[in-house]
Backbone bond lengths (Angstrom), bond angles and torsions (degrees), N, CA, C in turn:
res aa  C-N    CA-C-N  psi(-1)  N-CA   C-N-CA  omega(-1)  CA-C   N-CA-C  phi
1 X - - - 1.471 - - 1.526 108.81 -
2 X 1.112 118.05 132.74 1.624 130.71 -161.40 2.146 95.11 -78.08
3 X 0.977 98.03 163.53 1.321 97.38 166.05 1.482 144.50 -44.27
4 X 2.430 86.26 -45.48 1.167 92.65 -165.09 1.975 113.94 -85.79
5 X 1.729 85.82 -16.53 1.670 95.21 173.40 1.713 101.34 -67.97
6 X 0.941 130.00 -22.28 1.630 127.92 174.89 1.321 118.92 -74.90
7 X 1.521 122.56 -21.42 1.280 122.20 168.76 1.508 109.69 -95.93
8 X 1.583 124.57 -12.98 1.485 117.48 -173.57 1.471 93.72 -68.57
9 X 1.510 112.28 -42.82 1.401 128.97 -159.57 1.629 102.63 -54.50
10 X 1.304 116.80 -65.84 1.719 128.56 -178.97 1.940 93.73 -59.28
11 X 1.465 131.87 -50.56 1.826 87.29 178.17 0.987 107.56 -70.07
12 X 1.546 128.32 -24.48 1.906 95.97 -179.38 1.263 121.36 -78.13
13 X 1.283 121.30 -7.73 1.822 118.12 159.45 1.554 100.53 -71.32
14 X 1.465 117.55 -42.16 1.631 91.56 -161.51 1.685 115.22 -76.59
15 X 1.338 92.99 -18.76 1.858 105.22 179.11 1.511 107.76 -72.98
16 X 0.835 100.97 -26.48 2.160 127.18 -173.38 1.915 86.58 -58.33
17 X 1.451 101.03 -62.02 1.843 109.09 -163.07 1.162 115.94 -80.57
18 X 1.715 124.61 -10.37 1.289 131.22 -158.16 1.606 82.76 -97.46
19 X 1.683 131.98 -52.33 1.005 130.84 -160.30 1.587 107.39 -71.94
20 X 1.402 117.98 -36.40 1.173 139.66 169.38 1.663 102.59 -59.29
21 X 1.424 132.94 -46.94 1.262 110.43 171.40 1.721 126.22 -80.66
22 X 1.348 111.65 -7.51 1.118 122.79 176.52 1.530 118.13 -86.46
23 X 1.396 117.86 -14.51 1.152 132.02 173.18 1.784 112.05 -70.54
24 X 1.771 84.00 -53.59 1.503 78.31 -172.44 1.671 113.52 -70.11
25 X 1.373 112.04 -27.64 1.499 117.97 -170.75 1.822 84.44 -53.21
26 X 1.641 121.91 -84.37 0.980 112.37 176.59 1.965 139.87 -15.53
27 X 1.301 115.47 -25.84 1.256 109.64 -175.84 1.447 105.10 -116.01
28 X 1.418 121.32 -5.00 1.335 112.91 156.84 1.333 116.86 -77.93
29 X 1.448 130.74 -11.99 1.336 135.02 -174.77 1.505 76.91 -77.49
30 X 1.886 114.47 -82.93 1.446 86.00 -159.67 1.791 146.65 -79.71
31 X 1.269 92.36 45.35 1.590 85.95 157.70 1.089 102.55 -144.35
32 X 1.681 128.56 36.18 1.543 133.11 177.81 1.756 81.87 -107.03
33 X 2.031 108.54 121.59 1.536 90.52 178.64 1.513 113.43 -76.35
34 X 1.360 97.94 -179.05 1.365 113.63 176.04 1.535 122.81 -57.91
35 X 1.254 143.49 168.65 1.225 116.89 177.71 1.484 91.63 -144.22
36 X 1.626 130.77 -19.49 1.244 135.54 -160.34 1.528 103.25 -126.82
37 X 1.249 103.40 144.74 1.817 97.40 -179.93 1.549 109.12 -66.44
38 X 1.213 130.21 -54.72 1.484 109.90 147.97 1.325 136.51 -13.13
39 X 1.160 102.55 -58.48 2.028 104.34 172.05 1.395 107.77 -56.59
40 X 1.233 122.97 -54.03 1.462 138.20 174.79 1.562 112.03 -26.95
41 X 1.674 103.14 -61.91 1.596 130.47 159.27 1.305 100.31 -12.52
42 X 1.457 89.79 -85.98 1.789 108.91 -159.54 1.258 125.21 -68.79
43 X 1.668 101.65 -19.47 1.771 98.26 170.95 1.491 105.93 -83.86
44 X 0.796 119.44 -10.44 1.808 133.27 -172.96 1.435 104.83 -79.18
45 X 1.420 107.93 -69.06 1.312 112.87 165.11 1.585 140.59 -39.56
46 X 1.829 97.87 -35.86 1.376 113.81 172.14 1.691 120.57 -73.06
47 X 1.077 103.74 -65.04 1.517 121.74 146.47 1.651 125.84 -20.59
48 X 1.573 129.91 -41.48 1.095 131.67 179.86 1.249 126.45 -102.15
49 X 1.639 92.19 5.73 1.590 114.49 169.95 1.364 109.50 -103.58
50 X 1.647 126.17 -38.21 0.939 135.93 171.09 1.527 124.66 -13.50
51 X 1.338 129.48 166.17 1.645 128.37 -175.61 2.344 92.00 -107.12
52 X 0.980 107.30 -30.62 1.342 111.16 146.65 1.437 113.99 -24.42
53 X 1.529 104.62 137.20 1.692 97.30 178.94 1.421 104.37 -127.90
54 X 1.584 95.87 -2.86 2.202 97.24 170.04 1.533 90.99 -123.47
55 X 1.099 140.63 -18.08 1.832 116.16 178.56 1.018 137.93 -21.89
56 X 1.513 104.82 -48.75 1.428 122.39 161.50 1.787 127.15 -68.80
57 X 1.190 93.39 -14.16 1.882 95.95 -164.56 1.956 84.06 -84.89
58 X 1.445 96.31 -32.56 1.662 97.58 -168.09 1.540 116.85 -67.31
59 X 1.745 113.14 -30.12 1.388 130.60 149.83 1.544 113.41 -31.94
60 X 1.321 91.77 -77.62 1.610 99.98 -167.90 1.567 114.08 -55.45
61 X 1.163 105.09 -15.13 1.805 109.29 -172.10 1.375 94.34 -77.37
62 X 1.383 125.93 -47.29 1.469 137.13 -141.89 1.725 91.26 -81.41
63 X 1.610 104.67 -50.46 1.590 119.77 -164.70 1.939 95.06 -68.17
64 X 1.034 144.36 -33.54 1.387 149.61 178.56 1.216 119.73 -63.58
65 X 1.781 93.83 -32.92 1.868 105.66 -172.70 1.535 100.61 -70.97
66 X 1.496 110.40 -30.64 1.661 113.31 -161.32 1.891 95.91 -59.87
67 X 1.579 99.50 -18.59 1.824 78.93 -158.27 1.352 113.83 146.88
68 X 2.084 122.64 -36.26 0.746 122.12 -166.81 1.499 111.63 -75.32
69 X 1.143 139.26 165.93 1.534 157.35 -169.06 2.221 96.58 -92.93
70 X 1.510 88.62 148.37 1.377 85.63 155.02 1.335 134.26 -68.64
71 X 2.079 97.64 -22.42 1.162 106.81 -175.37 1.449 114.46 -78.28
72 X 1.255 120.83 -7.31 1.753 127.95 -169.92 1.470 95.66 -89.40
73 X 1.786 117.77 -37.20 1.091 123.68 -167.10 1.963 112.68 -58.74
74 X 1.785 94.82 -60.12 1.469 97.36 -171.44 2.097 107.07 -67.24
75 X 1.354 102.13 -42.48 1.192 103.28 -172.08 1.614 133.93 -75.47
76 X 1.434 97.99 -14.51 1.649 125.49 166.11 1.265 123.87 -103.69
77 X 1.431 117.03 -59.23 1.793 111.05 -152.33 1.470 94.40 -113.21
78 X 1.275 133.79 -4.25 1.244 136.15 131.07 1.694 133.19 -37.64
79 X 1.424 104.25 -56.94 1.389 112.22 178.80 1.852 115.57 -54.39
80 X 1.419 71.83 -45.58 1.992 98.32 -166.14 1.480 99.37 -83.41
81 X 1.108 147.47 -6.47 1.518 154.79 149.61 1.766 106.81 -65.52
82 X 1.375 102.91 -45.06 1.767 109.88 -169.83 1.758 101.97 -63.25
83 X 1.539 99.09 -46.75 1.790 94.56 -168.65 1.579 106.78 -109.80
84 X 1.726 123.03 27.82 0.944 123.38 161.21 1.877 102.52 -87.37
85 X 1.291 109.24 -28.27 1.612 134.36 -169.86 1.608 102.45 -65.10
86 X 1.648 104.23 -45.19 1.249 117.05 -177.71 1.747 108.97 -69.77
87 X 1.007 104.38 -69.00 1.431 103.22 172.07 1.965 125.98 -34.71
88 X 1.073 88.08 -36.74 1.794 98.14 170.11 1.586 92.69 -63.98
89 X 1.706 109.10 -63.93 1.210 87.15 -169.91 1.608 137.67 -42.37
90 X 0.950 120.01 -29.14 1.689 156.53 -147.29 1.695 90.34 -91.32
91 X 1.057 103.54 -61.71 1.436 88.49 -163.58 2.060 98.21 -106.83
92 X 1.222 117.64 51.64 1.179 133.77 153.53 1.775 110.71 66.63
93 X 1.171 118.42 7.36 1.546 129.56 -159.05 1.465 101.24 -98.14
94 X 1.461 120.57 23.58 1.689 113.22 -163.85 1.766 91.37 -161.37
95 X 1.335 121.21 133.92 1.578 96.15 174.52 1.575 92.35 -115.86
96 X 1.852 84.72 -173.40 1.773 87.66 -168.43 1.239 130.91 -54.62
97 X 1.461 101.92 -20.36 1.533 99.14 -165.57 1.716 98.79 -97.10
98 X 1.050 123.68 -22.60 1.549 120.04 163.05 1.682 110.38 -49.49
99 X 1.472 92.66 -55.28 2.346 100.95 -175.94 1.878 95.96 -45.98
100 X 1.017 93.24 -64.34 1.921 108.23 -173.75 1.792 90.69 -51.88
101 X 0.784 124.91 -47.81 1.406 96.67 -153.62 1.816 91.66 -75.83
102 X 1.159 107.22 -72.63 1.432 112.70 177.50 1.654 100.15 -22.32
103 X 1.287 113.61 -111.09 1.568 100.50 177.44 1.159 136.74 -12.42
104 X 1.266 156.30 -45.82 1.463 144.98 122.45 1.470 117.97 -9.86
105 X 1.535 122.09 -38.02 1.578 106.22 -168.55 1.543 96.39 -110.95
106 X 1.336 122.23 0.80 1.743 118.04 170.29 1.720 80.91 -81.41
107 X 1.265 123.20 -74.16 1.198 100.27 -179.68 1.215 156.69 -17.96
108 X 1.872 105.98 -54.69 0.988 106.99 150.46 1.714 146.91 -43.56
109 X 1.611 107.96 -15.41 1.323 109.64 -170.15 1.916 92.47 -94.24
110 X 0.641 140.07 -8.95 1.512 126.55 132.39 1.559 149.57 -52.11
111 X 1.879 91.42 -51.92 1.310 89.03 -170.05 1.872 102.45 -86.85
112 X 1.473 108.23 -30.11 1.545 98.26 161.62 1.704 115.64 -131.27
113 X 1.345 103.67 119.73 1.606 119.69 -157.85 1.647 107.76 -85.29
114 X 1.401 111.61 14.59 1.312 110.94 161.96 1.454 122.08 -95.52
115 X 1.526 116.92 -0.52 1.460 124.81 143.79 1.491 113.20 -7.89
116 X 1.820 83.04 -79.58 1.791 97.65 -166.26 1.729 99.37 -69.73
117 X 1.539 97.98 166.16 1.520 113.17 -155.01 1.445 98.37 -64.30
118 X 1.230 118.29 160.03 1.418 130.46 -176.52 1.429 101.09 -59.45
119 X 1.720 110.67 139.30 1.573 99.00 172.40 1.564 133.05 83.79
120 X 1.338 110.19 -1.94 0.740 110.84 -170.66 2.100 105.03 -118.34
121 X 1.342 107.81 -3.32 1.834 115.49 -158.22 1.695 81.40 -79.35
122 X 1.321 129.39 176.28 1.181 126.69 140.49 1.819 87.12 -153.59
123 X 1.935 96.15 123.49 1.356 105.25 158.18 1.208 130.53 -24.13
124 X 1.377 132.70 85.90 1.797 131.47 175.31 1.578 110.29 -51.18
125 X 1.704 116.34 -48.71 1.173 131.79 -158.21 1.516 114.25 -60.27
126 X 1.488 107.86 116.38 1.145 108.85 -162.49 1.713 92.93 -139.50
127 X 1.329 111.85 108.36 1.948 130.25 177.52 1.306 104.87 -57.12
128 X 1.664 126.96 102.90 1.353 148.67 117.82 1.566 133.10 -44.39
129 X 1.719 111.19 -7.76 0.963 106.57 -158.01 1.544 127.70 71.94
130 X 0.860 124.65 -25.61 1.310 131.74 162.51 1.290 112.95 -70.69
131 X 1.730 119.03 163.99 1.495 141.04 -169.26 1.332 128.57 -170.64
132 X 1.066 134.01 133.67 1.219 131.22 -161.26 1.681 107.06 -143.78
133 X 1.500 113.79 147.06 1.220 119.65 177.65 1.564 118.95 -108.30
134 X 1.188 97.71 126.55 1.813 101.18 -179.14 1.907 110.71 -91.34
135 X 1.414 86.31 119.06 1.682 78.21 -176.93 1.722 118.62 -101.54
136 X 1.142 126.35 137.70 1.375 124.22 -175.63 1.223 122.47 -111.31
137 X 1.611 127.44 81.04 1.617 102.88 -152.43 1.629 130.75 -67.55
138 X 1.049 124.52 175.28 0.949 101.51 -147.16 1.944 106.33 -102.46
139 X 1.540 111.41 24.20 1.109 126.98 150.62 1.321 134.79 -78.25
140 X 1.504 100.41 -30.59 1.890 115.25 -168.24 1.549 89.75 -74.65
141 X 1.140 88.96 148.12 1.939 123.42 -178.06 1.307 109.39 -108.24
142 X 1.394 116.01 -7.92 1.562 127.63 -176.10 1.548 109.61 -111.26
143 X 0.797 102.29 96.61 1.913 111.61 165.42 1.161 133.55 -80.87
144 X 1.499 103.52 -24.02 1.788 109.74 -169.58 1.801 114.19 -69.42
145 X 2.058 100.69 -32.71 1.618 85.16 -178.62 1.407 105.15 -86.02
146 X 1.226 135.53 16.85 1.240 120.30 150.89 1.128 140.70 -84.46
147 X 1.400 110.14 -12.75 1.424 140.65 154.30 1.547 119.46 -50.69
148 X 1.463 96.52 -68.37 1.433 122.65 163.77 1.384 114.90 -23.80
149 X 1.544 111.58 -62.40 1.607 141.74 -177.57 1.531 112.20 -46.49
150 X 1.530 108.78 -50.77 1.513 103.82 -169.96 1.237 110.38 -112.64
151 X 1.297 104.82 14.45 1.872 99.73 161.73 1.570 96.87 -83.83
152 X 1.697 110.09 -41.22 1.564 92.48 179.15 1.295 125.47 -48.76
153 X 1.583 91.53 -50.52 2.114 94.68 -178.10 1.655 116.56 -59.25
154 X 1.131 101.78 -13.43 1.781 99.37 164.52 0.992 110.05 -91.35
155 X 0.959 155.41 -6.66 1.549 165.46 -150.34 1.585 82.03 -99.85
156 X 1.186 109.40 -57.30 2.052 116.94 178.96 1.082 141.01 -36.62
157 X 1.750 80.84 -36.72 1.874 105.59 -177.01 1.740 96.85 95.59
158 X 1.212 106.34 25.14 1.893 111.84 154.19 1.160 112.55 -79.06
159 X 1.487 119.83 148.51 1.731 113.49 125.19 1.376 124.82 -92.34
160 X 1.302 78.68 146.16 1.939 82.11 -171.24 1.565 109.03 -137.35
161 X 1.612 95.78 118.11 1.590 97.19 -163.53 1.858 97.42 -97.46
162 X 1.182 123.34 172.07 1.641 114.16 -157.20 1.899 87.06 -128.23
163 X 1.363 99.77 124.06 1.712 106.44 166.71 1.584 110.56 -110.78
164 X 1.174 99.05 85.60 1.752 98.47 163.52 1.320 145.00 -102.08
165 X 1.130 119.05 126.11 1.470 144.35 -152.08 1.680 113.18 28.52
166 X 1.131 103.13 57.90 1.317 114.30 156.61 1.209 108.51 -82.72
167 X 2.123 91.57 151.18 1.709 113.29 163.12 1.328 121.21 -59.05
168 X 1.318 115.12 162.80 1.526 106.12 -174.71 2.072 100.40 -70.24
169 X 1.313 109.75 -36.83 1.572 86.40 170.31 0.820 142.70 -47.39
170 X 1.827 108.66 -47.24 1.575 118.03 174.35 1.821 117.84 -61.49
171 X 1.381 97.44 -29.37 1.567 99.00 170.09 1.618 120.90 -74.12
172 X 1.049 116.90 -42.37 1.541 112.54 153.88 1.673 117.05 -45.95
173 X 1.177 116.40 -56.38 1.343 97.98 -161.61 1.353 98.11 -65.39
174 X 1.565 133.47 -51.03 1.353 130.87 175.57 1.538 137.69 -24.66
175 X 1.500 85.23 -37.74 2.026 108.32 -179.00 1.683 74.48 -89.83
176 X 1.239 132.65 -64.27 1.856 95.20 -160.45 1.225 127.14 -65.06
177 X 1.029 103.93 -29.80 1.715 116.31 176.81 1.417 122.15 -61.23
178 X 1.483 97.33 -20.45 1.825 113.41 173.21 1.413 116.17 -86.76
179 X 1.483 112.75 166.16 1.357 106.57 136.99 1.406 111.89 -137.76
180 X 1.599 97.07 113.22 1.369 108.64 175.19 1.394 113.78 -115.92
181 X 1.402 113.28 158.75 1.293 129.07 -165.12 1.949 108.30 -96.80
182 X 1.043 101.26 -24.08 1.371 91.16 -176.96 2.058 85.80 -164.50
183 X 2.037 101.43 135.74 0.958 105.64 164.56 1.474 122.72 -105.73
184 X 1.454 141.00 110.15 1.369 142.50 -154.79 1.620 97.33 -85.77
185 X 1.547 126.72 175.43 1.008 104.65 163.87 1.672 95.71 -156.31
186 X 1.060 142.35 113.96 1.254 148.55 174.35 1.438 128.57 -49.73
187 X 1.434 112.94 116.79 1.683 117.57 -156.32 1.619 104.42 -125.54
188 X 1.268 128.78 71.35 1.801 145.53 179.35 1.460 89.81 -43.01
189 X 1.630 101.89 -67.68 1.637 95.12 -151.65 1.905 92.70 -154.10
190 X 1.950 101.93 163.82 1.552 113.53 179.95 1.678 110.51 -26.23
191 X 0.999 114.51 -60.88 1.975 126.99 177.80 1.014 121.86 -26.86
192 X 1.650 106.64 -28.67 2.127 112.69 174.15 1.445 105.50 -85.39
193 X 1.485 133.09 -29.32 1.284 130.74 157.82 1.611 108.66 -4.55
194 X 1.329 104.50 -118.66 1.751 116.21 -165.39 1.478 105.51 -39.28
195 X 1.789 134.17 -28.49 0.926 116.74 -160.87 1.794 114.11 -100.28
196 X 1.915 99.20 -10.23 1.686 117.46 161.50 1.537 116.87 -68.06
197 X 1.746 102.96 -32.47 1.687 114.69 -179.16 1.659 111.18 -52.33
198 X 1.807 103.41 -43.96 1.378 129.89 -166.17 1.506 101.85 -51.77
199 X 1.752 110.64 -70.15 1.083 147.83 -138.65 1.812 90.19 -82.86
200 X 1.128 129.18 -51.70 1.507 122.93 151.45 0.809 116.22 -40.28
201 X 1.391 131.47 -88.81 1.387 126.75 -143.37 1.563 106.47 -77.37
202 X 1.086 110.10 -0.17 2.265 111.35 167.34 1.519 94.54 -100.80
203 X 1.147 157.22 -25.22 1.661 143.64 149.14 1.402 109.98 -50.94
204 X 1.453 111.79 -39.94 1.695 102.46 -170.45 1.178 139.81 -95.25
205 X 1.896 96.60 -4.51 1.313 121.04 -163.50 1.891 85.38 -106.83
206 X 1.333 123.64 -30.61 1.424 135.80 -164.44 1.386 111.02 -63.90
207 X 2.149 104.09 -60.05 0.984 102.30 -164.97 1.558 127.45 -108.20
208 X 1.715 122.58 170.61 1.417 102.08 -172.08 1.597 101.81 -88.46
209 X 1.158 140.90 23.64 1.257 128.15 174.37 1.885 103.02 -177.67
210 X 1.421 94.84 81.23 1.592 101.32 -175.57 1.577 111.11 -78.70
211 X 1.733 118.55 125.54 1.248 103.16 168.77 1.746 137.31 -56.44
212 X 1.416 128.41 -166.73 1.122 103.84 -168.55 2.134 97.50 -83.78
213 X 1.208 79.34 160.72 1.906 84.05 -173.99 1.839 107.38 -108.83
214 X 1.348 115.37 100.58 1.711 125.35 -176.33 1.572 95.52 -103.03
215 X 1.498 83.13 143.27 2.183 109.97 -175.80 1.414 92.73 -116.32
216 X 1.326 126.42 145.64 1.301 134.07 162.01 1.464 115.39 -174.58
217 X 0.666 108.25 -176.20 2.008 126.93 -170.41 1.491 102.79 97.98
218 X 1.485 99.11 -159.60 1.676 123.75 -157.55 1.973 94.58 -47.27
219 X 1.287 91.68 -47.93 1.645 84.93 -155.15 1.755 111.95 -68.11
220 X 1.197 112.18 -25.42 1.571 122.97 -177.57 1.783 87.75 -81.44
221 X 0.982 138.21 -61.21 1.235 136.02 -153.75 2.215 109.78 -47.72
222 X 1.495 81.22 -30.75 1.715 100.15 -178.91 1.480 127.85 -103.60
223 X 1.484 100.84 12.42 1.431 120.78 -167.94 1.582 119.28 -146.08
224 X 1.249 125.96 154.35 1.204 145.45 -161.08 1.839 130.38 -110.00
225 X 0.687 115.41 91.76 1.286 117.01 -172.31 1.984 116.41 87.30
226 X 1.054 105.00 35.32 1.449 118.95 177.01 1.606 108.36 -56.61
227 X 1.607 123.58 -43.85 1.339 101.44 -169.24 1.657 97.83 -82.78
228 X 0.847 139.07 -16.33 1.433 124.38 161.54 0.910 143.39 -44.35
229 X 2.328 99.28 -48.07 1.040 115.80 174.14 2.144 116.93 -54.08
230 X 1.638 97.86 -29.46 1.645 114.95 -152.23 1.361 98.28 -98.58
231 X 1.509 120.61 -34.23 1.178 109.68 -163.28 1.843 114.20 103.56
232 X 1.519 108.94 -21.21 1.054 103.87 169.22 1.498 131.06 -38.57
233 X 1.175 137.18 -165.30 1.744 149.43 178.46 1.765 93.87 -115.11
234 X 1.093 110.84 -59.56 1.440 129.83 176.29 1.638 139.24 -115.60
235 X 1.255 101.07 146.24 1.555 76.19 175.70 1.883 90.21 -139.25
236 X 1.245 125.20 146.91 1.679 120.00 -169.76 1.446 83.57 -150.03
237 X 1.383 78.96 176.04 1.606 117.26 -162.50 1.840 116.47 -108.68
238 X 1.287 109.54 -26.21 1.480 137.76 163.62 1.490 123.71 -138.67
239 X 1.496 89.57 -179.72 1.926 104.53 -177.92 1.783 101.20 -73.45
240 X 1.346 116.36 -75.08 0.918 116.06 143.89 2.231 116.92 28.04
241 X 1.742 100.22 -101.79 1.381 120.19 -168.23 1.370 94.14 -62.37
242 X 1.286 121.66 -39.00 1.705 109.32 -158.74 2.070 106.62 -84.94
243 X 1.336 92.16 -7.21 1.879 104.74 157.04 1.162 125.53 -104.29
244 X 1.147 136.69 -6.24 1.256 129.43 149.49 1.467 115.02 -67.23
245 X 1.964 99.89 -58.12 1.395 109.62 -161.94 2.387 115.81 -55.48
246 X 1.511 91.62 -21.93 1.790 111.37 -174.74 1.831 91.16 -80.53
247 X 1.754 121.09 -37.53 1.348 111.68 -173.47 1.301 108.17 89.41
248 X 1.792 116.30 32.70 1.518 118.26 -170.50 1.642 96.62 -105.67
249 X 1.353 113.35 157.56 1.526 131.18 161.70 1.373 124.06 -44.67
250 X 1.160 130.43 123.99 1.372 128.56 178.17 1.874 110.14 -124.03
251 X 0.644 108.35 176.16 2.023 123.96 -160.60 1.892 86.47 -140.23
252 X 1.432 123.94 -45.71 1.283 86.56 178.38 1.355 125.86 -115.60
253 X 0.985 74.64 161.22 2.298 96.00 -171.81 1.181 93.49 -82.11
254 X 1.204 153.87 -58.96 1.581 136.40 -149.25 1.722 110.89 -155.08
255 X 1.077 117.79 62.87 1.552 141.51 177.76 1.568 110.12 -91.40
256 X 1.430 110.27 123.52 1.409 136.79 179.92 1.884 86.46 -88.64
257 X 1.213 128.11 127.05 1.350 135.39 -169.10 1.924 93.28 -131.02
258 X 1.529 95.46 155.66 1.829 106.24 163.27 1.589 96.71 -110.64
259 X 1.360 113.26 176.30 1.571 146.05 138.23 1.207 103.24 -26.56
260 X 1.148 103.41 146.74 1.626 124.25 158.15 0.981 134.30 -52.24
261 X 1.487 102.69 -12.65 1.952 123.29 -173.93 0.945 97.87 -122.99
């Protein structure tokens, strides 16, 4: 055996033990539990990226047992799972098909709430008569804080019916055909600008009695004078501000709320 076949041989033993010690470091993390809501984060996060299709459901069972609420789950460690996901993305440590997969199953714990462990959901939605429309324009690539958004406003004792990426016709007829009390409208990032400007000023110019019109998520949360920029009535920072600020009914007394995004 030549020399250089004697040295290919020793890196693939030493790459052999390095991967082999990194493996194990890795699988003692995951089944050492969490101890910090951060850890929680990141095993959550890891997990909902995972090729696993219950890892995460097994998380959430474990993270519920400690104590936490479903309601802490969707309205907290949900949010902070979505733009911990993002941030991977951002700085290249997550690839696409990890973002996509993860995102699809945060999603999922909205659009079907048997995600979370059996037994554990309890109906928030409680009829005020009131209603509200969630708008999604039909540029944003981000769906989840709109998701996010109207579990809060049910959390209120709203209904909140979801308009996504509709034309401005179909959104007109929707707002007339309704009666809603306040139309929200979901703002990810700069890109919903010109197409929120649109989507206002054809509701306000359209109808004879437009409800009040609220901007929020990621992009209002980091920015200054947005309903000016949009045309909105409002622009807030939570579920919460954008029900006080409309003068709508609420059910709760003391609710920890997210962003609109």
């Amino acid at each position: 055996m030549s020399g250089r076949d004697q040295s290919d041989d020793r890196d693939t033993a030493i790459r052999f033990l390095v991967e082999a010690a990194l493996k194990s470091v890795a699988d003692k993390r995951r089944f050492r539990s969490p101890q910090t809501k951060d850890d929680w984060i990141d095993r959550l996060c890891e997990e909902i990226m995972s090729a696993s299709e219950t890892s995460h459901q097994a998380v959430l069972s474990s993270l519920i047992a400690t104590g936490v609420t479903s309601d802490e789950v969707l309205g907290d460690y949900v949010p902070a799972v979505a733009r911990r996901i993002g941030e991977l993305w951002v700085q290249d440590k997550a690839t696409f098909v990890q973002v996509t997969i993860g995102a699809a199953r945060l999603q999922a714990l909205f659009q079907n709430r048997t995600d979370l462990p059996r037994g554990t959901w309890l109906d928030r939605t409680v009829p005020l008569g009131q209603s509200i429309l969630m708008i999604l324009p039909a540029v944003e690539d981000h769906t989840l804080g709109a998701f996010v958004a109207a579990d809060q406003f049910r959390r209120h004792g709203l209904w909140v019916r979801m308009a996504i990426r509709l034309s401005n016709a179909e959104l007109l007829r929707v707002v007339e055909e309704g009666r809603f009390s306040m139309l929200g409208i979901s703002m990810a990032t700069y890109k919903s600008v010109e197409n929120v400007q649109e989507i206002i000023k054809n509701l306000k110019s359209s109808l004879d009695r437009c409800p009040p019109i609220v901007v929020g998520g990621k992009y209002v949360a980091d920015s200054d004078g947005v309903e000016v920029l949009t045309g909105a009535d409002l622009a807030v920072r939570s579920a919460r501000e954008a029900i006080e600020g409309c003068g709508l009914a609420s059910v709760a007394k003391s609710l920890t709320v997210d962003s609109l995004a």
